[in-house]
N, C-alpha and C positions, 0 to 999 in steps of 0.2 A: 113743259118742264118735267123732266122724271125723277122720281126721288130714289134716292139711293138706298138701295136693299141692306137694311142690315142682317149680318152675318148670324146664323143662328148661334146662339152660344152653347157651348159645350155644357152638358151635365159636369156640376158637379162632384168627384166623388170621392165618397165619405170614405174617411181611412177604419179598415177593418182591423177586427181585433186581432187576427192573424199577424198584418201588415205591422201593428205597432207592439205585436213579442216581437218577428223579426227584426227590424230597425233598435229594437231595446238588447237585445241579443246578439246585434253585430258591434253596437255601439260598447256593449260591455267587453265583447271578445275584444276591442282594438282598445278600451283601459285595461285590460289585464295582461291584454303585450307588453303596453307600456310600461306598466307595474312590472314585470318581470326584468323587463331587459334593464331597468332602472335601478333594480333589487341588487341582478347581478353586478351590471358597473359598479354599483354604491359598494357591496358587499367584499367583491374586487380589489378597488380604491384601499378600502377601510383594514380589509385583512393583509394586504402588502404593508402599508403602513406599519400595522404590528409586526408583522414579521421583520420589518429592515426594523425597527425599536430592539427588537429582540434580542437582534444579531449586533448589533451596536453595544447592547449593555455589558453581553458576552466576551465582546472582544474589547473591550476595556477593561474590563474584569482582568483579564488574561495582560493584559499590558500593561496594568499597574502591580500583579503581583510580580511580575517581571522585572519593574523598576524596583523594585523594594527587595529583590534577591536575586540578581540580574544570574543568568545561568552565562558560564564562561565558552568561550568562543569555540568550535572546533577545532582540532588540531591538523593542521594544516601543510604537515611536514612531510606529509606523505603522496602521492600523485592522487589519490582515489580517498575522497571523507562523505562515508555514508551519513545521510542523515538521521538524526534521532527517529525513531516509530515507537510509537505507544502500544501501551498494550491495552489487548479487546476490550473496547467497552460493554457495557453493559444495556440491554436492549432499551431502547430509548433512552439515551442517555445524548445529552448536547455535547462532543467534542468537538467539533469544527466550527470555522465558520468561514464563508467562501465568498471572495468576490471577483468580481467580473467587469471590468471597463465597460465592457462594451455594449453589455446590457444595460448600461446607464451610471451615471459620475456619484449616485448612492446606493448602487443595488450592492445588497450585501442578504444573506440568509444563514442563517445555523443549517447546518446539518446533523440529524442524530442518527444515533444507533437504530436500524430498519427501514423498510421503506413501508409500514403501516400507516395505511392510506388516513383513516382517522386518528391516530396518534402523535401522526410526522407529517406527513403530506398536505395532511388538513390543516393544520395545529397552525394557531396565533401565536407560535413562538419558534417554531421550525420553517418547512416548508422544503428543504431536502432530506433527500433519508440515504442512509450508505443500506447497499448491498450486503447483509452480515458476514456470506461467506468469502468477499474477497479483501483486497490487502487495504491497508489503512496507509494515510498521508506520507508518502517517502518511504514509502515501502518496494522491495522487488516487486512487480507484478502489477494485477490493474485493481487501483480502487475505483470501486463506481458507486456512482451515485444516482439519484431519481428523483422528479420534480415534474407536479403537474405544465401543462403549456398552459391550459388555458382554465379558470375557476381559480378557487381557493388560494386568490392572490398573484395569479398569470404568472408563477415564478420564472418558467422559461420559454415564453411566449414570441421571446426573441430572439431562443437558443440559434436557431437558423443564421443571424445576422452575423456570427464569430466568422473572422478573418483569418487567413493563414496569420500564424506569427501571435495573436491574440496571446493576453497573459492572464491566466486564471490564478490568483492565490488563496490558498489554503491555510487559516490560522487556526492553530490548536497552542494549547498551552506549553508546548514543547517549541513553538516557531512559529515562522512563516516556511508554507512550501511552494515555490512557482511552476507550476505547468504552462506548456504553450501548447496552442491550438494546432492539431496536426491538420485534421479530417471531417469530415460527414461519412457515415452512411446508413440509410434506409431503409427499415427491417421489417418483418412479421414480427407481431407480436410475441410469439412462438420462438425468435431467432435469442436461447438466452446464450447460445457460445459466443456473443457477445461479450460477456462478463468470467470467461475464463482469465488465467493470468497471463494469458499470450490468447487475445483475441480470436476466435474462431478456431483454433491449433491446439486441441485438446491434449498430444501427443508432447506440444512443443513443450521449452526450458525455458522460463523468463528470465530475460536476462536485462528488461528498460524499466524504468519505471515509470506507469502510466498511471493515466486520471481519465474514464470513461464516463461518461454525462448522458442519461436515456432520459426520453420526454416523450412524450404522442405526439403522432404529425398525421394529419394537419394540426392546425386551432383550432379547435373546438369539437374535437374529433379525436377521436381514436383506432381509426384502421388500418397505421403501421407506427412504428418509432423510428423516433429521430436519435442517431447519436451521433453523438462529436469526441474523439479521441485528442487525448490531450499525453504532452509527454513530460517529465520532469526534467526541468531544467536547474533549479538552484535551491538551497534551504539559509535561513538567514536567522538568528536567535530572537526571541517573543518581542526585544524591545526597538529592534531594528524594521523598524516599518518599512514596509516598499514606498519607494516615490510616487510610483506612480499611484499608489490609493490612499496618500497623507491623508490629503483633503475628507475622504471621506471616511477614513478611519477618525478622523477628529483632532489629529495631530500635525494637520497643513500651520505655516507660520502665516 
């Protein structure tokens, strides 16, 4: 009878001090991914929040002083009734406030005076900034505006998703203004004849009134712009809410 060989067993081997920084030092790098990417979405979440809070208090603001001295209708007896334009704000200052279907059934943001990144871009109470040097809401020419895509509240992180036909409105204390969604197109950073009064046509005469919207593209990224041309279609008085954003202006039945 032959007895069965046992297998010699392996050394065991001791874990070196090397071995246990590196395992301590990988395990720390993949908690501090965590921790970041965790940081971002929370900080994301939490600063959107404020902002649509923002823009909501704004524009109530604006529609109760409306109701209480309602401004009289345009005059209508003519083929052609320009809409009211304000006059220049003052750098950082909140006049607008803009919403968007499409980006969601609450998304709403103030817009102020500038596009300073930490004062407007960033800020828990903006998150759009107009362009100082072009034309304001229902104005000849192009207002533009700007809006991180991706951090400091992902304001137009889904600018891309707008449809032909899409209705962008614009509440200032003077009204409501509706834009409709014309176009894309994808630029150098560099490309700012963008934001002329007749896009790209430095020479040209405006003669539409437009609403131009710049973002970075991709998400998360910055190594071109995304913009979406929008074109004026109608202005309607502070206390006339559009239908289509009762609901989220706070005045749905």
């Amino acid at each position: 009878m032959t007895t069965p060989r046992r297998r010699a067993a392996r050394p065991h081997r001791r874990p070196t001090v090397l071995g246990v920084i590196g395992e301590l030092l990988v395990t720390a790098g993949v908690l501090v991914l965590l921790f970041l990417g965790w940081q971002v979405w929370w900080n994301n979440l939490v600063l959107a929040g404020q902002q649509t809070n923002a823009a909501a208090q704004q524009s109530q603001k604006w529609i109760d002083d409306a109701l209480k001295a309602p401004k009289p209708a345009p005059d209508t007896s003519t083929a052609q009734v320009d809409p009211p334009v304000m006059a220049k704000p003052a750098p950082y200052q909140p006049f607008a406030v803009m919403y968007v279907p499409r980006l969601g059934a609450d998304w709403k943001r103030t817009i102020r005076q500038t596009v300073d990144v930490e004062r407007v871009l960033n800020s828990y109470t903006a998150g759009v900034g107009h362009y100082i040097d072009t034309q304001l809401p229902g104005q000849v020419g192009n207002f533009a505006v700007a809006g991180h895509d991706s951090g400091w509240g992902n304001t137009f992180i889904d600018l891309s998703k707008l449809h032909i036909g899409d209705r962008i409105y614009v509440q200032t204390a003077d009204g409501w203004y509706t834009y409709v969604f014309r176009n894309f197109e994808y630029v150098q950073p560099s490309a700012v004849q963008v934001l002329l009064p007749v896009p790209r046509q430095p020479q040209a005469t405006p003669t539409e009134r437009l609403m131009t919207i710049t973002t970075c593209n991709p998400p998360f990224h910055a190594g071109e712009r995304l913009i979406a041309y929008n074109v004026f279609q109608s202005y309607a008085p502070p206390q006339d809410v559009p239908s289509e954003i009762a609901a989220a202006v706070g005045q749905g039945g």
